[in-house]
C-alpha positions as CSV (number, residue, x, y, z in Angstrom):
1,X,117.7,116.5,66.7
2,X,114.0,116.8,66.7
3,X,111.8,115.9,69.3
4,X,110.4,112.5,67.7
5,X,114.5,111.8,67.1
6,X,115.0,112.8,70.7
7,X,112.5,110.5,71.9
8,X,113.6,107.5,69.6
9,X,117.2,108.0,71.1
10,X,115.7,108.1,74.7
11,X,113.6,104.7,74.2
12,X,116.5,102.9,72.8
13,X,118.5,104.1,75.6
14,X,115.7,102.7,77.7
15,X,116.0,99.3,76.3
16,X,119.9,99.2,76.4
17,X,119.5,99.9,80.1
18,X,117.1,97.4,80.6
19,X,119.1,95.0,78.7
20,X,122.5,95.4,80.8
21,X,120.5,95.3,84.1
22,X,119.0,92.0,83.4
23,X,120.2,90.5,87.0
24,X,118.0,93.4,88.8
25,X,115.4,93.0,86.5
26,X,115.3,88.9,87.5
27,X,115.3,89.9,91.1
28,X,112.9,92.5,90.7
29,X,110.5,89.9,89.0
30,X,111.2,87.0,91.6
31,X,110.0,89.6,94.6
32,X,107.2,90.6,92.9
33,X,105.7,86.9,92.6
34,X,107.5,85.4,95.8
35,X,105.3,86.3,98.3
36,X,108.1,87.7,100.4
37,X,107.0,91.4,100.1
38,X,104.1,93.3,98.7
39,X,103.8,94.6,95.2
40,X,101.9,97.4,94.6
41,X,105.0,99.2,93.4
42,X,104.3,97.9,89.7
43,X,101.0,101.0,89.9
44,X,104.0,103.2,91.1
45,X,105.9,101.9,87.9
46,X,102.9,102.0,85.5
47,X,101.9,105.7,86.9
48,X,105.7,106.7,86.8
49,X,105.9,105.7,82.9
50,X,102.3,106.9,81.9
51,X,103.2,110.7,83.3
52,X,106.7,110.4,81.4
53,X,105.4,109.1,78.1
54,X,101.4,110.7,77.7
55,X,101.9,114.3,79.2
56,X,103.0,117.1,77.1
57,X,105.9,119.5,78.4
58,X,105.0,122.5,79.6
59,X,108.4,122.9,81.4
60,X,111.9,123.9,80.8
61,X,113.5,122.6,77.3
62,X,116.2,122.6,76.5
63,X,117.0,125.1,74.0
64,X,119.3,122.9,71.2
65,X,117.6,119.5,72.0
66,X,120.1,117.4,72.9
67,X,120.4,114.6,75.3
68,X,121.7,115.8,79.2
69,X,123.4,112.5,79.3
70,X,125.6,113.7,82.8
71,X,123.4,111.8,85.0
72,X,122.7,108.9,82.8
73,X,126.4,107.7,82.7
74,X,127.1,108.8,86.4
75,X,124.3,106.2,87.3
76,X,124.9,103.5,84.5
77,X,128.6,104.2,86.2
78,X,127.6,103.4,89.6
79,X,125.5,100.4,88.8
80,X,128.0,98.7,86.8
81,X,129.9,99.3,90.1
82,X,127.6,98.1,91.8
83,X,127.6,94.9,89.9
84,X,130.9,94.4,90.2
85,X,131.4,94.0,93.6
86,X,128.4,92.3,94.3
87,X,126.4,95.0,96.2
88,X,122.8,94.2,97.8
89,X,120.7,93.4,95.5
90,X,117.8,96.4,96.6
91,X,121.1,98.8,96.6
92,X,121.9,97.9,92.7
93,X,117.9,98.1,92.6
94,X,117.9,101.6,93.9
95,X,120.6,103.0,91.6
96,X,118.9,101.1,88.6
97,X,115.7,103.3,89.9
98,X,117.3,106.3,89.2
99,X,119.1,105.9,86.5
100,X,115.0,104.7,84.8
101,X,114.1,108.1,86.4
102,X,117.3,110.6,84.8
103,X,115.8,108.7,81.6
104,X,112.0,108.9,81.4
105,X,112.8,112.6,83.3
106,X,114.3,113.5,79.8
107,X,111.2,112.5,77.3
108,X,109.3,115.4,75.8
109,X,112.3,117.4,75.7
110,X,112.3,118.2,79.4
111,X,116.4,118.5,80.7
112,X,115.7,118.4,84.2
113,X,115.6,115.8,86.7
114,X,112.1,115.0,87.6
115,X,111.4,114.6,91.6
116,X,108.6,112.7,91.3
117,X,109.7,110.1,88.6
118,X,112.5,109.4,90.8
119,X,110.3,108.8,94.0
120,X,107.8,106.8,92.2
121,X,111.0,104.8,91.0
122,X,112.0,104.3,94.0
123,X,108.5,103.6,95.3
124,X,108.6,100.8,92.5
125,X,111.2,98.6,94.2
126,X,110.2,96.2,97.0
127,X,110.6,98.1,99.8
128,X,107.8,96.8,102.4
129,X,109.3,94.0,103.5
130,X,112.4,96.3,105.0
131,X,111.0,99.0,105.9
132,X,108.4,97.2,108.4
133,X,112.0,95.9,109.3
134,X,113.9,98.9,109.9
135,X,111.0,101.4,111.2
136,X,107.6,99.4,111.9
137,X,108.6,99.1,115.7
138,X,110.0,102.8,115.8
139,X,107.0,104.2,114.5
140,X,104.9,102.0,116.8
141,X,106.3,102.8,119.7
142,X,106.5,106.5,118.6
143,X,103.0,106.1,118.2
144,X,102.3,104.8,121.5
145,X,104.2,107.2,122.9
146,X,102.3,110.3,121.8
147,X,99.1,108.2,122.4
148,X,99.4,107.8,125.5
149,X,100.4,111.2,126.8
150,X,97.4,112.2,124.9
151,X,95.2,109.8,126.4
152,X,96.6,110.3,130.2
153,X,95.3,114.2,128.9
154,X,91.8,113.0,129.1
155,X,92.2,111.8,132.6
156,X,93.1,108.1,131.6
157,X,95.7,106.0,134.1
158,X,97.5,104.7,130.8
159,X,101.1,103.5,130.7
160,X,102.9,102.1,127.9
161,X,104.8,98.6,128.1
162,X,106.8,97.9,125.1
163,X,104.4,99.1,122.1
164,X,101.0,97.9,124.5
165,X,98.8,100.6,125.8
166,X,97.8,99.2,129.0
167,X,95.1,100.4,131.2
168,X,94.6,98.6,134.6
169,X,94.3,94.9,133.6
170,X,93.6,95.4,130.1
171,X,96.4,95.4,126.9
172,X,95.9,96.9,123.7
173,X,98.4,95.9,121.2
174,X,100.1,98.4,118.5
175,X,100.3,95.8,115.9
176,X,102.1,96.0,112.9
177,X,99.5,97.3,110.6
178,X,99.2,100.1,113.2
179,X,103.1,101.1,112.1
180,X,101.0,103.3,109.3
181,X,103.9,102.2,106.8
182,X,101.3,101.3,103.7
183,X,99.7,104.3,104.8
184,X,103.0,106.1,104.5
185,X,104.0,104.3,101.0
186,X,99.9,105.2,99.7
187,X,100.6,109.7,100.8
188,X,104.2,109.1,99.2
189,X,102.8,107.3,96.3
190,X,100.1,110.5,95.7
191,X,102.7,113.0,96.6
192,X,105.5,111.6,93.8
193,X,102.6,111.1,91.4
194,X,101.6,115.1,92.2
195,X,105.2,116.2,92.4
196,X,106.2,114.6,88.7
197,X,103.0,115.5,87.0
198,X,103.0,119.3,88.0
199,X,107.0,118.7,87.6
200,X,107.7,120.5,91.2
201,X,110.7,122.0,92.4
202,X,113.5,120.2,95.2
203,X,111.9,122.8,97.9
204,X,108.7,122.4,96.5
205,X,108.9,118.4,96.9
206,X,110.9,118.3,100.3
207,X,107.4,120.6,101.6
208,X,104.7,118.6,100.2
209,X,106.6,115.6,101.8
210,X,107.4,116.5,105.0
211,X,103.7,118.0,105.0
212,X,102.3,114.7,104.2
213,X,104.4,112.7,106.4
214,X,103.2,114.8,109.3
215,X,99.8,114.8,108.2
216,X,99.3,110.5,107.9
217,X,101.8,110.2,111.2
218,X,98.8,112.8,112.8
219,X,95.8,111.0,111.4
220,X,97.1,107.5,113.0
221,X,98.0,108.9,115.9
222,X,94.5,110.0,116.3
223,X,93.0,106.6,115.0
224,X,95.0,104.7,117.7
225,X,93.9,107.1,119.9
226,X,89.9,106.2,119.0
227,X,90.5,102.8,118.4
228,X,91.9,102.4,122.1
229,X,88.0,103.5,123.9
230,X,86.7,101.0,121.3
231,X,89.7,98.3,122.0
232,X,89.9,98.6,125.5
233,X,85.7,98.1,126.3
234,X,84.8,101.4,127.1
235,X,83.0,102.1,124.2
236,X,82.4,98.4,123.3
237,X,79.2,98.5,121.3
238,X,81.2,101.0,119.0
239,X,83.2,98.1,117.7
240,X,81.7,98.1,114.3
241,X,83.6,101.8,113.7
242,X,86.9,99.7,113.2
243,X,87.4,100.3,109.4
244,X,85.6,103.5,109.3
245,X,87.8,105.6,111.9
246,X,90.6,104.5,110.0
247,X,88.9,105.6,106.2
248,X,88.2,109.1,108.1
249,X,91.6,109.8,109.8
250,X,93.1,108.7,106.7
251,X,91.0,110.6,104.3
252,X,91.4,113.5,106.2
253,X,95.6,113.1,105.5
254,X,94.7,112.2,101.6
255,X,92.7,115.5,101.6
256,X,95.3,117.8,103.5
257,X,98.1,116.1,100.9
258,X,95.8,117.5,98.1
259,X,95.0,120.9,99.1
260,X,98.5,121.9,100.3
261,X,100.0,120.1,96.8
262,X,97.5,122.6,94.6
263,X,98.5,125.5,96.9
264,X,102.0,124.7,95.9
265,X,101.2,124.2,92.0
266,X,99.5,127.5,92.5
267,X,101.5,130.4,94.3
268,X,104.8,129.4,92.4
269,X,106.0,129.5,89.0
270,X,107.1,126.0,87.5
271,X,110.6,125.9,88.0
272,X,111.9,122.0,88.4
273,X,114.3,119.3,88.5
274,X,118.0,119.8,88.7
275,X,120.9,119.3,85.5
């Protein structure tokens, strides 16, 4: 088939998947408008289908132009699977993820499975609500941990109660926006969107991730550690350098995420995805 036939084939097997996953497509709607969880994974949608359908491939093809439909029915498979015995709804969400991925990964003639369509499926879902769940104390108390060995560094009497910094009689809370999970979700939404534009390879991804993981769990780390002399009244007229110490720490993560992703797109060759 040609490459217009090829497509037309891939965009009705969109809408036939769409179609037999209309329960996850309900949920997926009433969690979005619910209030229960936030929803900026519609921009990791919308960015996720834009790459897919406007960029040309400059990749792998494959060579007689037909479908790789391997993965497709392993996934359609498992979510029908799924459906039948009544799994979590954010598990049947999660396969139906990457089963959208192993199909937009496939338009322009591409056979391989692209990296970054399937994170930024993933990153579609609502996740926020469980993940501050699972790992918002974890990381706050990792957090405070490292913060205040750093901070007992600079001569400070510091000790950490629960996920407080406390410093003679005063207590600075870790709060839960201080987790750094949106943060995480914003460096894993620009390293998917990076990863499935330049079409990276498994190693190439699992780098640029674990890279800018460490780089945002550095910059709030080093944010908490500023914000506690502002917090705690020792630098008290500073208090208006709130929102900027975080825009710095964090830009400087956003920045590192960049150069080190164009340092990946430019000492390899463009190899990607797997069958």
């Amino acid at each position: 088939m040609n490459k217009l036939s090829r497509n037309n084939h891939l965009i009705l097997l969109l809408l036939g998947s769409l179609l037999v996953a209309w329960p996850t497509l309900i949920w997926y709607q009433a969690r979005m408008t619910d209030g229960s969880d936030n929803n900026w994974g519609v921009f990791a949608l919308i960015v996720a289908c834009c790459i897919s359908f406007a960029k040309r491939a400059t990749q792998q093809t494959l060579s007689d132009s037909q479908l790789n439909l391997k993965i497709i029915n392993f996934l359609l498979l498992g979510y029908f699977v799924a459906q039948l015995f009544s799994f979590y709804a954010l598990v049947q969400g999660v396969i139906f993820a990457l089963l959208l991925a192993s199909i937009l990964s496939q338009f322009n003639n591409n056979s391989k499975l692209n990296f970054g369509l399937v994170g930024l499926m993933i990153l579609s879902l609502p996740l926020f609500a469980s993940l501050d769940f699972y790992f918002g104390y974890p990381l706050r108390y990792f957090i405070g941990l490292v913060s205040s060995f750093l901070l007992n560094l600079q001569g400070l009497g510091i000790r950490l109660e629960g996920v407080n910094l406390v410093l003679a009689d005063k207590v600075i809370l870790i709060d839960g926006p201080c987790s750094g999970i949106k943060m995480m979700w914003t460096g894993s939404f620009l390293v998917f969107s990076f990863v499935a534009y330049f079409n990276l390879s498994f190693t190439q991804s699992v780098k640029l991730s674990l890279m800018a993981f460490t780089a945002i769990l550095i910059a709030n780390i080093l944010r908490i550690n500023a914000l506690f002399y502002i917090e705690s009244g020792l630098f008290e007229s500073l208090q208006w350098m709130h929102e900027p110490l975080g825009l710095v720490c964090y830009g400087f993560a956003i920045i590192s995420i960049l150069y080190f992703g164009l340092r990946q797109v430019r000492n390899s060759n463009p190899i990607k995805g797997v069958s």
